[in-house]
PyMOL Python script that loads the backbone (N, CA, C, O; Angstrom):
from pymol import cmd

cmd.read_pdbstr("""\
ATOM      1  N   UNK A   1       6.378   3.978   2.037  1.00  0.00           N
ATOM      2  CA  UNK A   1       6.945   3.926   0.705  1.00  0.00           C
ATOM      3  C   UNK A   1       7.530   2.541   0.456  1.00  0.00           C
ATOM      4  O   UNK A   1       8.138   1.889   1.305  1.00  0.00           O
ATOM      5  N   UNK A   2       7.263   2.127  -0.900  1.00  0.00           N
ATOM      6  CA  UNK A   2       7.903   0.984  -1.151  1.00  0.00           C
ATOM      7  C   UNK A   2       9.006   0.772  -1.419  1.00  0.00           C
ATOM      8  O   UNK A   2       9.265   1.403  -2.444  1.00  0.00           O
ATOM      9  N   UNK A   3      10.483  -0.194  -0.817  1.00  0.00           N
ATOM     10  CA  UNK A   3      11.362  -0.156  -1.474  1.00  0.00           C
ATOM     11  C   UNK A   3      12.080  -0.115  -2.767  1.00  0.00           C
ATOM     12  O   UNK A   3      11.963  -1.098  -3.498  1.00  0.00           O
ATOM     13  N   UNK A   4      12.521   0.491  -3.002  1.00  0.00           N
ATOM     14  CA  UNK A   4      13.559   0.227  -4.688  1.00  0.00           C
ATOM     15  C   UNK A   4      13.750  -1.060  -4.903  1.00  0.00           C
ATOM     16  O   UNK A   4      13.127  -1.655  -5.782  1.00  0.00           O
ATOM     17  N   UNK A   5      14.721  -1.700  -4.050  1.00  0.00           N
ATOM     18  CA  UNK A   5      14.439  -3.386  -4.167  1.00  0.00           C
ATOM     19  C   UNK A   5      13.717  -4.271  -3.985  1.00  0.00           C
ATOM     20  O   UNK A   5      13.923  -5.430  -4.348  1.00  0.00           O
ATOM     21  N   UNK A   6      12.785  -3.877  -3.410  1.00  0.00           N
ATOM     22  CA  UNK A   6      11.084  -4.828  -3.476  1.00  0.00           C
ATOM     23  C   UNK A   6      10.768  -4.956  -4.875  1.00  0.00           C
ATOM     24  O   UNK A   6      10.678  -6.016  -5.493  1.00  0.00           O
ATOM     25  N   UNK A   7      10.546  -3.351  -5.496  1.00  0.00           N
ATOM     26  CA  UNK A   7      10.006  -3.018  -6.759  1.00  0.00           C
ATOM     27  C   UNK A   7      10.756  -4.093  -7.870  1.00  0.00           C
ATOM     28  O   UNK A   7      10.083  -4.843  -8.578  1.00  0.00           O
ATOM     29  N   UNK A   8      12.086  -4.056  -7.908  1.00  0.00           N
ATOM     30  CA  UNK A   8      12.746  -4.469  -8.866  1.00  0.00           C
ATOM     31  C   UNK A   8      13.011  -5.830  -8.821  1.00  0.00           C
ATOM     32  O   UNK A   8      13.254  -6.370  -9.900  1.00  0.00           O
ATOM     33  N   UNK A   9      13.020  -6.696  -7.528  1.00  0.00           N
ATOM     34  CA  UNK A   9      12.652  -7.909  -6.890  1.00  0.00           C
ATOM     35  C   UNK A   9      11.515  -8.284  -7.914  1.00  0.00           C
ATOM     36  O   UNK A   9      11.862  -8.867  -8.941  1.00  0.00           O
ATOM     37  N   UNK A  10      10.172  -7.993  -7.712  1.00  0.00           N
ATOM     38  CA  UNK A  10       8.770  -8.396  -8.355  1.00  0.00           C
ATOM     39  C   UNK A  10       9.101  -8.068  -9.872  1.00  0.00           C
ATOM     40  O   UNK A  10       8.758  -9.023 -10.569  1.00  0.00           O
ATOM     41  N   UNK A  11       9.648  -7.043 -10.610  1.00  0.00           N
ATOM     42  CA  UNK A  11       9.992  -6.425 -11.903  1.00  0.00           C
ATOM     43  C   UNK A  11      10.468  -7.971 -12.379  1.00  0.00           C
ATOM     44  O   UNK A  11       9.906  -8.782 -13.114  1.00  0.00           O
ATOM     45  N   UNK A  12      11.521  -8.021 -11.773  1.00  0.00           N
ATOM     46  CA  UNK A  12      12.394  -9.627 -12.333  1.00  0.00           C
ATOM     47  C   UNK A  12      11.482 -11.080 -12.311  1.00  0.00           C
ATOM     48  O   UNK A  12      11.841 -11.995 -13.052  1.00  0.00           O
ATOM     49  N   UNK A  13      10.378 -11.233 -11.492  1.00  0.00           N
ATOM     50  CA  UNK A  13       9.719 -12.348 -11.273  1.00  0.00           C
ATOM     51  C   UNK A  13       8.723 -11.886 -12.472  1.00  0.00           C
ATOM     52  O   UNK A  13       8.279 -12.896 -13.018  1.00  0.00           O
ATOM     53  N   UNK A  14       8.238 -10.723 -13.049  1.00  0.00           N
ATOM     54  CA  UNK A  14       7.326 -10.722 -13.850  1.00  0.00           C
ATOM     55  C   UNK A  14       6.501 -10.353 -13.509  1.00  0.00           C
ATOM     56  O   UNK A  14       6.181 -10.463 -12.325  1.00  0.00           O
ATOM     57  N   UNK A  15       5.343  -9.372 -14.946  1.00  0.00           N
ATOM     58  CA  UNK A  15       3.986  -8.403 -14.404  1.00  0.00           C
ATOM     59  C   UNK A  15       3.124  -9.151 -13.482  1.00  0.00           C
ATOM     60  O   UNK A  15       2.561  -8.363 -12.723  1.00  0.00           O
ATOM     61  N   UNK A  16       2.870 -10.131 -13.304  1.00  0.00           N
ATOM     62  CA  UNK A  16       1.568 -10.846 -12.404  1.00  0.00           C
ATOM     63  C   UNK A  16       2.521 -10.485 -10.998  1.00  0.00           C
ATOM     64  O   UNK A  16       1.779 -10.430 -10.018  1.00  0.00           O
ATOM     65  N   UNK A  17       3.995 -10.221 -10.641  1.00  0.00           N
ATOM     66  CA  UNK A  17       4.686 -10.307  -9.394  1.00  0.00           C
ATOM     67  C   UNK A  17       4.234  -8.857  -9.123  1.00  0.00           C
ATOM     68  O   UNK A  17       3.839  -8.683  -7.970  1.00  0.00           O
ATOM     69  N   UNK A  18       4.198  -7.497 -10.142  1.00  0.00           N
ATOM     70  CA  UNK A  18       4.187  -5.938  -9.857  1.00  0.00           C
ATOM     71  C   UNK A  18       2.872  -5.849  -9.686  1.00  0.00           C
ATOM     72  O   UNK A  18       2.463  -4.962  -8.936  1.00  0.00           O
ATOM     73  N   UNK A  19       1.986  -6.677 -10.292  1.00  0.00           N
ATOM     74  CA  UNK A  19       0.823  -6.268  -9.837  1.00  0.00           C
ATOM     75  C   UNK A  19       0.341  -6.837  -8.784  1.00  0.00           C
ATOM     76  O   UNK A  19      -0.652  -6.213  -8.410  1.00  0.00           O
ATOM     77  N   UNK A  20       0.606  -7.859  -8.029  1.00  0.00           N
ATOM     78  CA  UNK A  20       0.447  -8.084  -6.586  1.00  0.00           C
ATOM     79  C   UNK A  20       1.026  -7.837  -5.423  1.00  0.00           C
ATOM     80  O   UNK A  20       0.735  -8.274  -4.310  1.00  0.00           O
ATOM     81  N   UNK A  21       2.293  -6.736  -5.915  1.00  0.00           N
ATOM     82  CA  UNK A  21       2.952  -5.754  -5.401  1.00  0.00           C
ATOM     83  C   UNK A  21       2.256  -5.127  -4.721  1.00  0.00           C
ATOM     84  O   UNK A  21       1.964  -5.097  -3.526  1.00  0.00           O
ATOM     85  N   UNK A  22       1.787  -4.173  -6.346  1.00  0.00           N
ATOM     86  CA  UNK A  22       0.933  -2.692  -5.912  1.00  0.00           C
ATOM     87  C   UNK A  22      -0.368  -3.023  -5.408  1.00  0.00           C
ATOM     88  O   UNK A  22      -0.776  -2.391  -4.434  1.00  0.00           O
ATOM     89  N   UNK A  23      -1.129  -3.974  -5.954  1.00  0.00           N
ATOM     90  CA  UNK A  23      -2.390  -4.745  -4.965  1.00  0.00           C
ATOM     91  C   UNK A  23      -1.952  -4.321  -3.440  1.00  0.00           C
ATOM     92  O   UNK A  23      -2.212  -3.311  -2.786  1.00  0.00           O
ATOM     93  N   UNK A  24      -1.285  -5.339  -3.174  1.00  0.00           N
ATOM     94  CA  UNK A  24      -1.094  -5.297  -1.560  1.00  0.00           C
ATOM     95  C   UNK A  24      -0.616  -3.750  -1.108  1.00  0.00           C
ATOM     96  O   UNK A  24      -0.856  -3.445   0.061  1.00  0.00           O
ATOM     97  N   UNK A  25       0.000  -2.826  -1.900  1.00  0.00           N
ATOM     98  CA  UNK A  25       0.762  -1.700  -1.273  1.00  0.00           C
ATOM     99  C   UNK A  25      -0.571  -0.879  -1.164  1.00  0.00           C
ATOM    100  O   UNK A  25      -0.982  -0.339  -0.136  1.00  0.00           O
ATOM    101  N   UNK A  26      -1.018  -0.875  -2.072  1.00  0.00           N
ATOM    102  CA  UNK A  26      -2.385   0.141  -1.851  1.00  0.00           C
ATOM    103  C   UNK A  26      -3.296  -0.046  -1.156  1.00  0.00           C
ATOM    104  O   UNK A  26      -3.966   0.828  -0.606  1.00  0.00           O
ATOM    105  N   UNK A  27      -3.500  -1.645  -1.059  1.00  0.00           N
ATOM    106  CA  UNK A  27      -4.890  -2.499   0.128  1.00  0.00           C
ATOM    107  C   UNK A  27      -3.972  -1.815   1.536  1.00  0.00           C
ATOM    108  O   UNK A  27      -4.690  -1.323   2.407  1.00  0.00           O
ATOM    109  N   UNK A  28      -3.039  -1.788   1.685  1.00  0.00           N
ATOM    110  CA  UNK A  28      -2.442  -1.215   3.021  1.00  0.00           C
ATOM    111  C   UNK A  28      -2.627   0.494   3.190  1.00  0.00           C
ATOM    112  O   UNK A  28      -3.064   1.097   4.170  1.00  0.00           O
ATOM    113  N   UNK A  29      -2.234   0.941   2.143  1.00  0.00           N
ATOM    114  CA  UNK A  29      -2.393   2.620   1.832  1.00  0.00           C
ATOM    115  C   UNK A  29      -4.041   2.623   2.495  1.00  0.00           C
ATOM    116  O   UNK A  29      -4.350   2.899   3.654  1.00  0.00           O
ATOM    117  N   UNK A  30      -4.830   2.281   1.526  1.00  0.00           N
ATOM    118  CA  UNK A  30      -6.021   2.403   1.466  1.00  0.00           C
ATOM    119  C   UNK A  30      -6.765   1.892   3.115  1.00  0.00           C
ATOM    120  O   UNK A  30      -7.808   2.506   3.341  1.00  0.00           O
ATOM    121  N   UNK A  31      -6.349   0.876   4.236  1.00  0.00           N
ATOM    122  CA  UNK A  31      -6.730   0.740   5.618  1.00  0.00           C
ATOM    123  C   UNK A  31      -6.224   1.646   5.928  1.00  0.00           C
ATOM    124  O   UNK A  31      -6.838   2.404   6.679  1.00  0.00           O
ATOM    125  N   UNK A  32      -4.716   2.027   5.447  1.00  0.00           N
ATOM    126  CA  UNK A  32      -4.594   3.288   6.754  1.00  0.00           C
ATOM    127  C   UNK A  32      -4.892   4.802   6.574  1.00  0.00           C
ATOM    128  O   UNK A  32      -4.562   5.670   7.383  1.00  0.00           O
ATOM    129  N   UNK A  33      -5.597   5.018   5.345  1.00  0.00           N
ATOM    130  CA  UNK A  33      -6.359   6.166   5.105  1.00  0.00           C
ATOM    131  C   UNK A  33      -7.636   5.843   5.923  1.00  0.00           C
ATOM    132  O   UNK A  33      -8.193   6.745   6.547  1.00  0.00           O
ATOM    133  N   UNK A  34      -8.003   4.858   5.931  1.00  0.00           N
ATOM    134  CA  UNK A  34      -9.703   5.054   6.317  1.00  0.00           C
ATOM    135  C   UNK A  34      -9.092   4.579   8.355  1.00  0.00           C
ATOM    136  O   UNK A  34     -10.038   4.504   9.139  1.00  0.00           O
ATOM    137  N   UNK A  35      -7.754   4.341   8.922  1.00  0.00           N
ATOM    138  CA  UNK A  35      -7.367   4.471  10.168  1.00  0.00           C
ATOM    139  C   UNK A  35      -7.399   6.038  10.466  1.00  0.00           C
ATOM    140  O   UNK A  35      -8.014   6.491  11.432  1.00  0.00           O
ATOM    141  N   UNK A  36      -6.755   6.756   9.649  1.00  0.00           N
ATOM    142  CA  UNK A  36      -6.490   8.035   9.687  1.00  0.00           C
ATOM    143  C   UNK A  36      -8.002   8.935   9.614  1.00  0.00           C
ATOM    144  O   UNK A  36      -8.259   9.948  10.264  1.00  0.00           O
ATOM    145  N   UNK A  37      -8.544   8.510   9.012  1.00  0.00           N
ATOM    146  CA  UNK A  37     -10.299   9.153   8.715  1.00  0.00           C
ATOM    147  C   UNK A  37     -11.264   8.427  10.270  1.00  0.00           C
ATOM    148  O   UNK A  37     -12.317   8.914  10.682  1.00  0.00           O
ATOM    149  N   UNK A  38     -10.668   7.395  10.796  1.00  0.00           N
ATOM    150  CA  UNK A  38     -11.481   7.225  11.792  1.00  0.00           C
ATOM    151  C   UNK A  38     -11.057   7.927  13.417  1.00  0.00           C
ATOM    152  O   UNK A  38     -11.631   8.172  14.478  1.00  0.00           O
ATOM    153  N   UNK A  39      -9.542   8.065  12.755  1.00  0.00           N
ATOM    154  CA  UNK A  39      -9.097   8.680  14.259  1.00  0.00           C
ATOM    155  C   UNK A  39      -9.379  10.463  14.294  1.00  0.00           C
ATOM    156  O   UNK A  39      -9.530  11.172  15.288  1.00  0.00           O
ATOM    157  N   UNK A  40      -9.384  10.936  12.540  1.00  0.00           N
ATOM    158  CA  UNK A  40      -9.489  12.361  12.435  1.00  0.00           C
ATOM    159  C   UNK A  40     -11.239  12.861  13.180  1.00  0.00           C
ATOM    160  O   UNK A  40     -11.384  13.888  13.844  1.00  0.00           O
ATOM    161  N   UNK A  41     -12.253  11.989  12.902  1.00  0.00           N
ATOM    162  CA  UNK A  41     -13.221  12.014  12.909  1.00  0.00           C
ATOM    163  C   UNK A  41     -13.688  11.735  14.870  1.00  0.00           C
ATOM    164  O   UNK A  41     -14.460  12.465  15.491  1.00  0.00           O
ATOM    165  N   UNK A  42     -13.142  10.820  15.304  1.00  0.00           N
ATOM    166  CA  UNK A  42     -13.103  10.914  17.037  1.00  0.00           C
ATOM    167  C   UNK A  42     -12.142  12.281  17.252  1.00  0.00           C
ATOM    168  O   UNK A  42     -12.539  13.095  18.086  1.00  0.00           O
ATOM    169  N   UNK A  43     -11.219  12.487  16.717  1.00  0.00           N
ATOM    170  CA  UNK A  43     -10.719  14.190  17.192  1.00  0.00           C
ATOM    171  C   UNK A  43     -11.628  15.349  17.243  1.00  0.00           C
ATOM    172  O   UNK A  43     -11.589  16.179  18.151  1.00  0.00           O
ATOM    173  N   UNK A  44     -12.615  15.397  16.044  1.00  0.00           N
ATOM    174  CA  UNK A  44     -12.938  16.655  16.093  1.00  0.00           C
ATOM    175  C   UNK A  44     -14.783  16.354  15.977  1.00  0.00           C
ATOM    176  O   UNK A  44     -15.602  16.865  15.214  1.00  0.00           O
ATOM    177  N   UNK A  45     -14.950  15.397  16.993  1.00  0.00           N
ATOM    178  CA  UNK A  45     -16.036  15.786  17.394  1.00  0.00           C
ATOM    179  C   UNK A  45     -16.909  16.446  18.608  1.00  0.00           C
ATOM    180  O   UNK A  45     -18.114  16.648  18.463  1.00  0.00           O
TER     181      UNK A  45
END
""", "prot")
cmd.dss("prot")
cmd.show_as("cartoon", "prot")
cmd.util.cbc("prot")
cmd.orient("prot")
């Protein structure tokens, strides 16, 4: 989860700062879904 003060940190620098926020928060979300899909997938084979 992202901090409250990260969020509001980037809020104050301006939209180009929130959207390279959530860029990066989700490019991270999004490796460790497909970490989680590679380790679920060696479990149950």
């Amino acid at each position: 989860m992202v901090d409250r003060k990260i969020i509001l940190d980037a809020y104050k620098k301006g939209p180009e700062a929130v959207i390279s926020l959530f860029e990066e928060t989700f490019s991270k979300l999004e490796k460790r879904i497909q970490e989680l899909e590679h380790a679920s997938k060696k479990l149950y084979k």
